[in-house]
N, C-alpha and C positions, 0 to 999 in steps of 0.2 A: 220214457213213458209218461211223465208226468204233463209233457206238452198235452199226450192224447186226453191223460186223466182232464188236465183244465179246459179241453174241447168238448170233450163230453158234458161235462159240467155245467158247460155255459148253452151248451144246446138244449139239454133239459130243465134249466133255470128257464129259459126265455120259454121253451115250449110245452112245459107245464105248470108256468107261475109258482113255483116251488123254489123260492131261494134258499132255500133250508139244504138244497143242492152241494151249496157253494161251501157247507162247512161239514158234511157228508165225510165221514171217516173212509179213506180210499176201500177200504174192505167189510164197510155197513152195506147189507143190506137194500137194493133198490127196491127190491121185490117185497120185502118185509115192510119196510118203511112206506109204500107205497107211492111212490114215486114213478115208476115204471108199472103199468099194465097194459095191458094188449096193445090199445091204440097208440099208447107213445113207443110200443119194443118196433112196431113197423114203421113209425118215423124216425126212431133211430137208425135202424137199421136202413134205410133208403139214405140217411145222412152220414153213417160209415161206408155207406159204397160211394157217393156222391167223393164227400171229402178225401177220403183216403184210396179211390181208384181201382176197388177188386167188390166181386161180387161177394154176397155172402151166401155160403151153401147154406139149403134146408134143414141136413145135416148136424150143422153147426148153430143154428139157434136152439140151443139148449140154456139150461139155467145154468150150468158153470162156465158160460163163456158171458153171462151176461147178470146177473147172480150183483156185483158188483164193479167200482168203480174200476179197480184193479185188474178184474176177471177182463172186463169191458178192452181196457189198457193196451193187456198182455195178447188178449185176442190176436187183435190190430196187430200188434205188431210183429207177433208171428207168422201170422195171413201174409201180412206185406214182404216179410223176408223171406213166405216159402215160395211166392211168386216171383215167374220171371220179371 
């Protein structure tokens, strides 16, 4: 999971000029810390379906799956292994 954590990381470094990213405790706060709000959660999320190949249900954009770096992580990677 830590691939995903540094994919993450460097996606929202570069796409919200926030390097403060890069040294982001895996389970700080994005939403607190504001780094994440609206407009970067739907470009993430168009870049978790892009990179990692599954859509994301409506569902599932809540704040514990995206909350933090880790939440972010563990998402991915349960998505990806509950799909065929």
């Amino acid at each position: 999971m830590q691939e995903i954590e540094w994919a993450i990381r460097e996606y929202l470094a570069t796409h919200t000029g926030r390097d403060d990213v890069r040294t982001l405790g895996a389970n700080e706060s994005l939403l607190e810390s504001g780094i994440i709000d609206s407009a970067t959660m739907v470009g993430l999320i168009s870049f978790i379906e892009e990179q990692y190949g599954f859509a994301v249900d409506e569902e599932d954009m809540v704040p514990e799956n995206f909350e933090t770096l880790a939440a972010i992580a563990r998402y991915i990677s349960e998505s990806r292994s509950a799909r065929p």
